[in-house]
C-alpha positions as CSV (number, residue, x, y, z in Angstrom):
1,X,-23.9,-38.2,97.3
2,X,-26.8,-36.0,98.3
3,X,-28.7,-35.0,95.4
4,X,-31.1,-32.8,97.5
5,X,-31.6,-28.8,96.0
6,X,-29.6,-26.7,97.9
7,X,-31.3,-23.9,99.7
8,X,-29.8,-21.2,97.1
9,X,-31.2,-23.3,94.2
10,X,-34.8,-23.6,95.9
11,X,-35.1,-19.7,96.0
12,X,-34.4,-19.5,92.5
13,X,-36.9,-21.9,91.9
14,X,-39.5,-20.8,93.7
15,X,-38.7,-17.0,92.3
16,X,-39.3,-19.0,88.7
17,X,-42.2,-20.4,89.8
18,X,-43.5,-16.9,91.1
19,X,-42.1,-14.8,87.6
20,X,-44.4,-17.3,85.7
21,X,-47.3,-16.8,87.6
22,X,-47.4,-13.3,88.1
23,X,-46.5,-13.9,84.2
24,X,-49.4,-16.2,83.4
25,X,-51.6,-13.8,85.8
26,X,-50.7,-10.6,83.6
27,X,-51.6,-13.0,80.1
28,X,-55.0,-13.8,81.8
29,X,-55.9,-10.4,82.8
30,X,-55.0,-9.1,79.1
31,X,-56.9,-11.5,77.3
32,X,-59.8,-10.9,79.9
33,X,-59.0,-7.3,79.0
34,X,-59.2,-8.1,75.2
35,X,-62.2,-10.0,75.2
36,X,-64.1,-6.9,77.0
37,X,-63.2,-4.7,74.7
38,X,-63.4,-6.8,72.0
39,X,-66.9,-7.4,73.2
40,X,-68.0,-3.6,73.9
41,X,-66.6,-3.0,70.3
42,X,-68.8,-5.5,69.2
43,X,-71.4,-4.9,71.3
44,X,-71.5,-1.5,70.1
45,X,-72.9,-2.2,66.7
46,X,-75.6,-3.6,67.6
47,X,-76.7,-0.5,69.8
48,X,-76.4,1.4,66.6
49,X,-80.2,0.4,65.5
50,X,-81.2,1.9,68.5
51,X,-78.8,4.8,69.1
52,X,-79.8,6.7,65.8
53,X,-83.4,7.4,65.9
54,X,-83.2,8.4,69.8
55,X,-80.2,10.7,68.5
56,X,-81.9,11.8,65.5
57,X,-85.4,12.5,67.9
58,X,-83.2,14.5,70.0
59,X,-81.9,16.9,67.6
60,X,-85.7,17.3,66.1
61,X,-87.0,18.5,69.2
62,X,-84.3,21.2,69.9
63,X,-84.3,22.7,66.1
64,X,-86.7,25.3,64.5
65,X,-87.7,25.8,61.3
66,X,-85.3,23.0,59.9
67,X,-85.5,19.1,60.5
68,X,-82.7,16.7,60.5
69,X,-82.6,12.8,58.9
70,X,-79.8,11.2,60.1
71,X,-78.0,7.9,58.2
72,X,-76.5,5.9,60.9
73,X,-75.2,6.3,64.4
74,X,-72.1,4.5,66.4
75,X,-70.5,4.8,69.7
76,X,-67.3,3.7,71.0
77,X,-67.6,3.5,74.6
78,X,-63.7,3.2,74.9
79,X,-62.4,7.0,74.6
80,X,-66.6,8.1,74.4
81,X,-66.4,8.7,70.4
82,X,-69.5,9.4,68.4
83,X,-70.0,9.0,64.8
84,X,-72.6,10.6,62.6
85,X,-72.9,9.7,59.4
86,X,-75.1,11.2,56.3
87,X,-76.8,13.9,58.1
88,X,-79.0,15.6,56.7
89,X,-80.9,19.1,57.1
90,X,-83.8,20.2,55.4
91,X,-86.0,23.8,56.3
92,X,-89.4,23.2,57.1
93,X,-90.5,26.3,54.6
94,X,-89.2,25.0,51.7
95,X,-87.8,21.2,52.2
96,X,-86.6,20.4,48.8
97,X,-83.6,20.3,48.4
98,X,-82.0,20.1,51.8
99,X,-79.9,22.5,52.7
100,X,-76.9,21.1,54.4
101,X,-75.9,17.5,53.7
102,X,-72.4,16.3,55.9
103,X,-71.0,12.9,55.1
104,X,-69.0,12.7,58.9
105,X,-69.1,14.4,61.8
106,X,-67.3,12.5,64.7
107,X,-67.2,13.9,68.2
108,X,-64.6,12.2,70.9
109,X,-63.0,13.8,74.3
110,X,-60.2,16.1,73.9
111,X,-57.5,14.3,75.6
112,X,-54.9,17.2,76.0
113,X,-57.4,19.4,77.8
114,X,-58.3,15.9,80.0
115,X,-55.3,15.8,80.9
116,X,-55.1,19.7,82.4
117,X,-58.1,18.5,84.2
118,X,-60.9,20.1,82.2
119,X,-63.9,17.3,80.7
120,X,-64.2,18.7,76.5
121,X,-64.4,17.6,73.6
122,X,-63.4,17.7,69.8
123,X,-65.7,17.4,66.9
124,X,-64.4,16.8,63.1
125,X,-66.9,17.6,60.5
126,X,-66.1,15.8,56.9
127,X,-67.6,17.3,53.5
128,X,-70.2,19.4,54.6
129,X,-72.6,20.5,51.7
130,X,-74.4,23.9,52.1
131,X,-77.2,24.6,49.4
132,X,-79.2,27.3,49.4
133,X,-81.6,29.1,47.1
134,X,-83.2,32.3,47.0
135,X,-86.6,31.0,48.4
136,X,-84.5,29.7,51.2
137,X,-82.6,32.5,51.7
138,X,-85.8,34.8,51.5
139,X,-87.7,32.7,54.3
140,X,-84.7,32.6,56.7
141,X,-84.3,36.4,56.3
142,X,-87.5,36.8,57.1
143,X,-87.6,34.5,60.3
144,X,-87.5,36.8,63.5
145,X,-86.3,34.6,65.9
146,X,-82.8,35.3,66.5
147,X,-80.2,32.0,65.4
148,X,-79.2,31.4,68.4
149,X,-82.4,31.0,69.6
150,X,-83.3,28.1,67.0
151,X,-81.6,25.4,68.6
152,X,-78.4,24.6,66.9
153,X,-76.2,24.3,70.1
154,X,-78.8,22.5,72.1
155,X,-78.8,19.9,69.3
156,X,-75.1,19.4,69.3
157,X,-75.5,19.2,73.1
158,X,-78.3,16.5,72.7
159,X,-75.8,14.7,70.3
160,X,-72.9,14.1,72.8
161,X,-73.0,16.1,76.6
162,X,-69.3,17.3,76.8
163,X,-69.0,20.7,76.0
164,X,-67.2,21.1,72.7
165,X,-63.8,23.1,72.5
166,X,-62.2,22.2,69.6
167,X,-63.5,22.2,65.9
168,X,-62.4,20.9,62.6
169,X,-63.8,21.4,59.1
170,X,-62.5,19.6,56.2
171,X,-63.5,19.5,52.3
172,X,-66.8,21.9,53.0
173,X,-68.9,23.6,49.8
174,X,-71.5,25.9,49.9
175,X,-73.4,26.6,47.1
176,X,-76.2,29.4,46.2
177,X,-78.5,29.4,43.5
178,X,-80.4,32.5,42.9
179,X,-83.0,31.0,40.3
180,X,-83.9,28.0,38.3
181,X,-81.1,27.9,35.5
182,X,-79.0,30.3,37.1
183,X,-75.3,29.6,37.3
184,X,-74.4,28.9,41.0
185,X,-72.5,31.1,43.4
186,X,-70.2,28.1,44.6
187,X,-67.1,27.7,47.2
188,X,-65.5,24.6,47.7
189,X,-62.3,23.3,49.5
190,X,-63.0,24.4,52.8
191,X,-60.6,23.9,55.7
192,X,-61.5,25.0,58.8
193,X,-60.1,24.6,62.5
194,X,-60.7,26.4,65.8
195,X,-59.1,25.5,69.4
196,X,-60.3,26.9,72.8
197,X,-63.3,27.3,71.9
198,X,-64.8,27.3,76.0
199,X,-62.3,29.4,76.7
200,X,-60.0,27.3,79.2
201,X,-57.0,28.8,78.0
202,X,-56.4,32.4,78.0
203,X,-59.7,33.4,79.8
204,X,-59.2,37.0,80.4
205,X,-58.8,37.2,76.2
206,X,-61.3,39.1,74.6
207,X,-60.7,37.1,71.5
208,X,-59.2,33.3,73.2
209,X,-60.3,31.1,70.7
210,X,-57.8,30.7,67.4
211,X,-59.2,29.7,64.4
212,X,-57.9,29.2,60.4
213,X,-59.5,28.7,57.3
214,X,-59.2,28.8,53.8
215,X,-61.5,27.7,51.0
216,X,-62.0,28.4,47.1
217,X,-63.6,31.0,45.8
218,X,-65.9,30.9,42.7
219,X,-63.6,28.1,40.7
220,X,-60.2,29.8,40.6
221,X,-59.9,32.5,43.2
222,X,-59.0,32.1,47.2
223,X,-59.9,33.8,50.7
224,X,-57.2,32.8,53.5
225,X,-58.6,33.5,57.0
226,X,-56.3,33.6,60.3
227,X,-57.6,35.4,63.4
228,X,-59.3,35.2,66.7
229,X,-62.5,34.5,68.2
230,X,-65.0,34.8,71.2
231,X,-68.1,32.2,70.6
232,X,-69.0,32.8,74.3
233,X,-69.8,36.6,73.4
234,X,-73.5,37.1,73.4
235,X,-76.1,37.5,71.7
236,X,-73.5,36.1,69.1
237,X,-69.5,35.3,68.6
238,X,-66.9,37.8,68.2
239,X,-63.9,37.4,66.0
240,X,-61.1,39.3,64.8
241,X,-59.1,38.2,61.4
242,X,-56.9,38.9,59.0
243,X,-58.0,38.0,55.3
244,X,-56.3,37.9,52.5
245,X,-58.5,37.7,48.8
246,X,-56.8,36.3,45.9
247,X,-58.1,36.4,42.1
248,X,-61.9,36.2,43.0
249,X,-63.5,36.3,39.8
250,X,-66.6,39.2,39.9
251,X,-68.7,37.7,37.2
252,X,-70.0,34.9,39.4
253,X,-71.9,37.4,41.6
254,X,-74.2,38.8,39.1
255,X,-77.2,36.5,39.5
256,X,-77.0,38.4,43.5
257,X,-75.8,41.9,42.2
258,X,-78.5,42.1,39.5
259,X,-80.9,42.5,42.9
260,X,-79.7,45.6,42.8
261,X,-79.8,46.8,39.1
262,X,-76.1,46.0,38.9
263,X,-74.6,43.9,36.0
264,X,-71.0,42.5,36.3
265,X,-68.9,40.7,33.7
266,X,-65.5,40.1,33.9
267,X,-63.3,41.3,36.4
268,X,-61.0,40.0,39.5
269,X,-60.8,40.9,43.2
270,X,-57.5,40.6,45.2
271,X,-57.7,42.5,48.7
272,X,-56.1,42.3,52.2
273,X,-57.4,43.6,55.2
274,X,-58.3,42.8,59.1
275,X,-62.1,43.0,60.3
276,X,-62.8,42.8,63.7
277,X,-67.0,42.1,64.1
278,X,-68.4,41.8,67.8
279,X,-71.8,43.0,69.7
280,X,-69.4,45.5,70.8
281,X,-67.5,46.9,67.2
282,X,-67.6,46.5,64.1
283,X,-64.1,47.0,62.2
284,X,-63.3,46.6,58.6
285,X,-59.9,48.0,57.3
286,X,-59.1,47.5,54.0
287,X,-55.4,47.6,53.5
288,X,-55.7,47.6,49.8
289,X,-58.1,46.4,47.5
290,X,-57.4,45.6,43.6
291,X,-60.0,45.3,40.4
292,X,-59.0,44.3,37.1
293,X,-60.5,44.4,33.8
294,X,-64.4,44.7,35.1
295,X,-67.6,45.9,33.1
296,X,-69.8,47.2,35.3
297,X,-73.3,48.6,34.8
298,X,-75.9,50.0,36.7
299,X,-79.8,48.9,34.9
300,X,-82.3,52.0,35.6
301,X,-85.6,50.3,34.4
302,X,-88.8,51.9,35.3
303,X,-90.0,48.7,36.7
304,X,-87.2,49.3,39.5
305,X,-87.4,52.6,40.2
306,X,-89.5,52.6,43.2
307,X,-87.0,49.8,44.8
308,X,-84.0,51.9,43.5
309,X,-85.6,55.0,45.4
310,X,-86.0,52.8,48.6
311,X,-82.5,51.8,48.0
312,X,-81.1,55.0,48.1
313,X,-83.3,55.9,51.5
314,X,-82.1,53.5,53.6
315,X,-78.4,53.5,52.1
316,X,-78.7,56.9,53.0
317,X,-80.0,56.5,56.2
318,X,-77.0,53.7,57.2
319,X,-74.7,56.3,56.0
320,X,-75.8,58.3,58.6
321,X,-76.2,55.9,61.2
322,X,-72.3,54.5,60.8
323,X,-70.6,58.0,60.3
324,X,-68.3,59.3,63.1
325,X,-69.8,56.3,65.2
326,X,-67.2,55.5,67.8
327,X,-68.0,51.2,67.3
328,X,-68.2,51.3,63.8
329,X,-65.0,51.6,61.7
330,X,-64.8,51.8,57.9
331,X,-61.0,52.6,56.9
332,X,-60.0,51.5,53.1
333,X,-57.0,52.7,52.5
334,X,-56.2,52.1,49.0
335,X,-58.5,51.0,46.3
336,X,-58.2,50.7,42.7
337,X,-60.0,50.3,39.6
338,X,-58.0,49.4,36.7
339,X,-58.3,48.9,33.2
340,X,-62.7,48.3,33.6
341,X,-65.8,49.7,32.1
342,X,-68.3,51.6,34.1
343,X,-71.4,52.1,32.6
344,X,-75.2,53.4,33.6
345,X,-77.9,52.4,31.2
346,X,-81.2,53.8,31.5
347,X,-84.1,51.7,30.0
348,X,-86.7,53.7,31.2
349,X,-85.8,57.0,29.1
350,X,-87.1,56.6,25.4
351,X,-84.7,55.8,24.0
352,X,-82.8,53.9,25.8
353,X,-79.7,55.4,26.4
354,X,-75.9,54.1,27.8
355,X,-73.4,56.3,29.3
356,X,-70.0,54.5,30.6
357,X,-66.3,55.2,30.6
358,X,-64.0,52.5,29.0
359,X,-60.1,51.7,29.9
360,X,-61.2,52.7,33.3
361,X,-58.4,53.5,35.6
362,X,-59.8,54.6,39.1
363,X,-58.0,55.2,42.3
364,X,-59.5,55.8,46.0
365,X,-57.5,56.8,48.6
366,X,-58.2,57.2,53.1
367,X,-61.7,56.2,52.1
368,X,-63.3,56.5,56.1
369,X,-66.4,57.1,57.8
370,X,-64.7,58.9,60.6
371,X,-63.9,62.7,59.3
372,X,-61.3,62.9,61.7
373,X,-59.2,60.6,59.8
374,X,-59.4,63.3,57.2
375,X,-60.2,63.8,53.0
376,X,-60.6,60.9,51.1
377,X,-58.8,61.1,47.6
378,X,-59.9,60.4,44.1
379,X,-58.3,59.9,40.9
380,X,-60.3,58.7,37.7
381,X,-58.7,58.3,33.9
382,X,-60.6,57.0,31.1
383,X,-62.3,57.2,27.5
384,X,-65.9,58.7,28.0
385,X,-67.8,56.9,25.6
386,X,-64.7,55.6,23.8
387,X,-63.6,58.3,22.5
388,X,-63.4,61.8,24.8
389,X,-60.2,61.4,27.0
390,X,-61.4,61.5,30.4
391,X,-60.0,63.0,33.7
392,X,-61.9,63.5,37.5
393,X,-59.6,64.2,40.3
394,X,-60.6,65.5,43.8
395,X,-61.3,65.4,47.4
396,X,-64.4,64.2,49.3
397,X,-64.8,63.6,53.1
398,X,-67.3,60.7,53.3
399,X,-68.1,61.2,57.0
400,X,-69.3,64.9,57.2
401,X,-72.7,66.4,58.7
402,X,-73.3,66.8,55.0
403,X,-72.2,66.1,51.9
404,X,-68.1,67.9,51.0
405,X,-66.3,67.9,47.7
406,X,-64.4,69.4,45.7
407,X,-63.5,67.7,42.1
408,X,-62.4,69.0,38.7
409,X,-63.4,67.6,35.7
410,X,-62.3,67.4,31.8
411,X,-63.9,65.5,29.1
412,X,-62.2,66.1,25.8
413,X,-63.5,65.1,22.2
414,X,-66.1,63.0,22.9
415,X,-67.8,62.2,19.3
416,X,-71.1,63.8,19.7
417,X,-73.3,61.0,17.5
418,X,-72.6,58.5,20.2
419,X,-74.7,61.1,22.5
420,X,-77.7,60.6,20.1
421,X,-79.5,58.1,22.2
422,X,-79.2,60.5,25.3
423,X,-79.8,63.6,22.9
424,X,-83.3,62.6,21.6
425,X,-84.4,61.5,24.9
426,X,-83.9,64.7,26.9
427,X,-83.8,66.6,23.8
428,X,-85.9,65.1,21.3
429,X,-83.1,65.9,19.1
430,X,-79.8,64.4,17.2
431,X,-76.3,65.6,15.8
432,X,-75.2,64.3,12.5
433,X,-71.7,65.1,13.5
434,X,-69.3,66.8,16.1
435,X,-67.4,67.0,19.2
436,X,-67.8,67.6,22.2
437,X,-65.4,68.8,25.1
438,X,-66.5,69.5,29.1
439,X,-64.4,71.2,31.4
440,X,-65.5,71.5,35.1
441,X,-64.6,72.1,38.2
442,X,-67.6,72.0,41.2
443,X,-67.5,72.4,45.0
444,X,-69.8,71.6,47.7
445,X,-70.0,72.6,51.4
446,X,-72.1,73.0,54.1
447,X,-75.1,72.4,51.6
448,X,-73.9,75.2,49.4
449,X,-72.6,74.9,45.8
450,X,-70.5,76.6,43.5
451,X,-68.0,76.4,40.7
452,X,-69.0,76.2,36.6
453,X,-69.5,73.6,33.8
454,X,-68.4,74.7,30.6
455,X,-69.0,72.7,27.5
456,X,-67.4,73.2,24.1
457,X,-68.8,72.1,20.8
458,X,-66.7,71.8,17.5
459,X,-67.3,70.6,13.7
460,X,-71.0,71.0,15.3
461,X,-74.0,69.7,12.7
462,X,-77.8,69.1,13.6
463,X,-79.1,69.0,10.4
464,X,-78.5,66.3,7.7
465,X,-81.5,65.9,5.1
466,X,-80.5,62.4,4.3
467,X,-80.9,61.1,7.9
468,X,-84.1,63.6,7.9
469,X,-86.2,62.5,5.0
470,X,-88.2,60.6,7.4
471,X,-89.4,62.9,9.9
472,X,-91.9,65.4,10.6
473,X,-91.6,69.0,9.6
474,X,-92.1,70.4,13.0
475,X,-89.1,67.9,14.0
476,X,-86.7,69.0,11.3
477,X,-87.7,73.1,11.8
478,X,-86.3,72.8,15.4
479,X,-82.9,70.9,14.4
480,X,-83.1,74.2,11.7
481,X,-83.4,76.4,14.5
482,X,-80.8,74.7,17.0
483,X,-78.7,74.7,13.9
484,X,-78.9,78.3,13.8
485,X,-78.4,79.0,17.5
486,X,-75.5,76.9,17.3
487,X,-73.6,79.3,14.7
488,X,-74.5,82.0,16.8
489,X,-72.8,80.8,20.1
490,X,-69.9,80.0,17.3
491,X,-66.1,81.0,18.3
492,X,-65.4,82.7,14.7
493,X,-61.7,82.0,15.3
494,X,-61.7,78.4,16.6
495,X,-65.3,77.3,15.3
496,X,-66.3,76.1,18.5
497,X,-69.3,76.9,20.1
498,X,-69.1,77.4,23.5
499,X,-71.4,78.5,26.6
500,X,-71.1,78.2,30.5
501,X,-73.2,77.2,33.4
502,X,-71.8,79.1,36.9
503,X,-72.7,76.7,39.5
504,X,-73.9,79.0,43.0
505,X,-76.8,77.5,44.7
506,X,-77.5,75.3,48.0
507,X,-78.2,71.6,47.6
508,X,-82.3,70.6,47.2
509,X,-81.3,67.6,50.0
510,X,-78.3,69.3,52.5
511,X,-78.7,66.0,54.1
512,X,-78.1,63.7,51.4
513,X,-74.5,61.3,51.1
514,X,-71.6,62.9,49.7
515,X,-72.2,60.4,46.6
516,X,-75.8,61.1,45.9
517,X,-74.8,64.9,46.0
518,X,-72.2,64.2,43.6
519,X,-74.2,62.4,41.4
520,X,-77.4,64.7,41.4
521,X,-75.0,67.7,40.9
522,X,-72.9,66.4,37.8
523,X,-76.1,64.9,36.5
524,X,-78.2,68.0,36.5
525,X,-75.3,70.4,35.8
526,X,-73.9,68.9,32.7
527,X,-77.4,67.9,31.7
528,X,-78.5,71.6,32.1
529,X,-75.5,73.1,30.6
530,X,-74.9,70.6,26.9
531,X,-78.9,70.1,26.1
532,X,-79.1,74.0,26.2
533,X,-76.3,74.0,23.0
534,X,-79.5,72.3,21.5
535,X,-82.5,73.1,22.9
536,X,-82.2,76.3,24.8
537,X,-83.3,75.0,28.4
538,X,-80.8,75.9,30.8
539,X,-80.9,77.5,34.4
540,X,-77.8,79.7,34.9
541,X,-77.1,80.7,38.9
542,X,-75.0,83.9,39.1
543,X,-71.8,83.3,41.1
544,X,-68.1,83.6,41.0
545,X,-66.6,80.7,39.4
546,X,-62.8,79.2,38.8
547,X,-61.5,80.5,35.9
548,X,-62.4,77.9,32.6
549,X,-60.0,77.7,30.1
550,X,-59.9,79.2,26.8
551,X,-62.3,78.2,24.4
């Protein structure tokens, strides 16, 4: 019997024989494949040595005014990934301490924009640590050379060549501290990510580049982010965003705010809004806004008056700059004040004297730059000096040629001896009891001024020779004689004594703000028309005003 293969049975040998091959060939060329990458991996780690100080040289000579120490450097040639570790950033002004420290920051292509046929990449920045202090602060303020002229972007493009279009933050703080032993400003949490960044996608988009982020706010409260942005836009990015501000707690700004003679304890912020900033616009619109349970005080200190007068100037002057401007848009449509203190305290008068308004209630309606928009609103409740019940309501428009109001005013009750700090330092005198009520109502257009201020005192006494022992007899003959002109301006049938200032005049400033008017005005008119009650110094303006009510 022939035991020869058949010719069938040879083919399927020889297709064996082939599989295997190819089989074994395929097994080769993988473990060839393995060990190369096993040895570039490898290989890798011992370029880092060298890889870190060119990387670190690099970003050195791109930066100024800052210098950069950078832990450790490694690259994955397979997929072209970078990692940065323990970076460091310290200004050259004032070194210590750094002011940004990040723990990662690792760069690699972005494959779904490979694949569309464009060469990015992504970079994913881990726990970044922002420190800044006031001296820091002060010396980058002061630096004229515009940001993006101090190298940041040519240092990320020293770092790694592709051009970066996606961006992720993760776990970033920033911290402020305005002087040794000051609590810090701090935010923590933050999350941020951005794609499109080069604008591949949606090119003829102003705004192509989305971006989120949230982060904590001062311990407890949050700011939410979502919007759109241009960082191609030059001489800096554009972005437009939504925000949302949940229970921001007030207090933690007051190392800044006191900068500006402002004292804050207490209070939280909740707001939502849209602001659009660009070279081309800026946009902030204020859907509502919400303040709870705040004390807020405004220091007068004769130390600070020159910088408060500067203050004023070139508020005054941005006031003017931004009203009716066509790229500048301030709209707030709803802000409110509720249940605070607001307080002015001037240490420079002697005494030392403290106005302020408790169980605060304040609402602010169509609050605009643009006076076409129409008349802002305001609404104000309170106890003046915790004990006259308090009432302002009125119109303004913020955005005139001039200042425009028109508000009515009543103070009732208010217990006079709480006034005695203010009385003896404009007055040089006191009250041993009484009330005190104001009724007002003022208007101011096209730099003119008219209306009245009529205050009403009841259960009035100057003059109490317990409380008087002590001083001279000059002092105590004019209390006698403020005394007497008391009972003369006395209402026999109501014992009140009562007077009235008409207000008809034209403003000293016709270009002042509609605030500084308001304030200079109330100021000098209710200052004008009470101290008179004691001292007889008043100016009276004839003029034809509303209609007070009966005293």
């Amino acid at each position: 019997m022939d035991s020869s293969p058949t010719q069938s049975e040879s083919s399927a040998n020889f297709s064996t024989r082939r599989r295997n091959s190819k089989r074994r060939a395929a097994l080769w060329f993988a473990a060839v494949f393995a060990l190369l990458v096993l040895g570039v991996f490898i290989g890798s780690f011992f370029l880092d040595g060298t890889i870190r100080p060119r990387l670190e040289a690099k970003m050195n000579s791109s930066l100024k005014g800052y210098h950069v120490t950078l832990g450790s450097a490694h690259v994955q040639p397979i997929g072209l990934r970078l990692t940065l570790k323990n970076l460091t950033i310290a200004q050259h002004a004032h070194p210590a301490p750094p002011v940004a420290h990040i723990a990662l920051i690792r760069f690699h292509l972005y494959w779904r924009e490979l694949l569309s046929g464009h060469v990015a990449a992504t970079v994913e920045i881990r726990r970044p640590v922002i420190h800044i202090n006031r001296p820091q602060l002060t010396a980058e303020a002061k630096n004229r050379t515009p940001i993006r002229q101090r190298g940041w972007q040519d240092a990320l493009q020293a770092v790694y060549p592709f051009k970066i279009n996606r961006l992720s933050i993760r776990d970033g703080e920033v911290t402020y501290i305005d002087k040794t032993g000051a609590k810090p400003i701090h935010l923590e949490n933050l999350e941020f990510v951005s794609d499109n960044i080069r604008n591949i996608r949606e090119p003829n988009n102003v705004y192509p580049s989305t971006f989120r982020a949230n982060l904590g706010v001062f311990g407890r409260g949050r700011l939410e982010l979502d919007g759109r942005a241009n960082f191609l836009m030059e001489p800096y990015p554009g972005i437009e965003t939504n925000y949302e501000i949940k229970n921001v707690p007030l207090q933690e700004i007051t190392p800044a705010s006191r900068h500006v003679n402002l004292m804050i304890t207490g209070g939280v912020l909740s707001s939502e809004g849209f602001v659009e900033y660009s070279p081309k616009v800026t946009a902030v619109q204020v859907r509502n806004a919400a303040i709870d349970s705040v004390d807020l005080t405004y220091v007068h200190t004769a130390r600070t008056r020159s910088a408060e007068e500067q203050r004023v100037t070139r508020a005054g002057r941005t006031v003017e700059k931004v009203n009716n401007n066509p790229t500048v848009l301030v709209d707030v449509r709803q802000l409110e004040i509720r249940n605070s203190r607001v307080a002015y305290r001037d240490e420079a008068a002697n005494p030392n004297f403290l106005l302020f308004i408790s169980g605060a209630n304040i609402s602010i309606t169509n609050l605009t730059n643009h006076g076409a928009r129409g008349r802002s609103h305001v609404d104000l409740s309170g106890k003046f000096m915790d004990s006259g019940d308090t009432r302002l309501f009125g119109t303004f428009v913020a955005a005139g040629s001039g200042p425009e109001f028109a508000v009515n005013i009543a103070i009732i009750n208010v217990d006079l001896t709480a006034l005695n700090p203010l009385l003896r330092a404009q007055g040089k005198v006191e009250v041993a009891q009484g009330d005190l009520s104001v009724y007002s109502q003022i208007a101011v257009k096209n730099a003119a001024m008219s209306g009245y201020v009529k205050p009403i005192f009841s259960n009035l006494k100057v003059y109490g020779p317990e409380r008087e022992k002590n001083k001279s007899f000059f002092h105590k003959a004019k209390e006698a004689v403020i005394g007497a002109a008391a009972h003369v301006f006395k209402n026999q049938k109501t014992q009140k004594v009562a007077t009235q200032v008409s207000l008809n005049g034209t403003l000293t400033n016709p270009k002042t703000s509609t605030w500084e008017a308001f304030v200079e005005v109330v100021r000098n008119a209710f200052v004008k028309a009470i101290l008179p009650g004691f001292d007889r110094q008043m100016t009276l303006v004839g003029g034809p005003p509303a209609k007070p009510p009966n005293g």
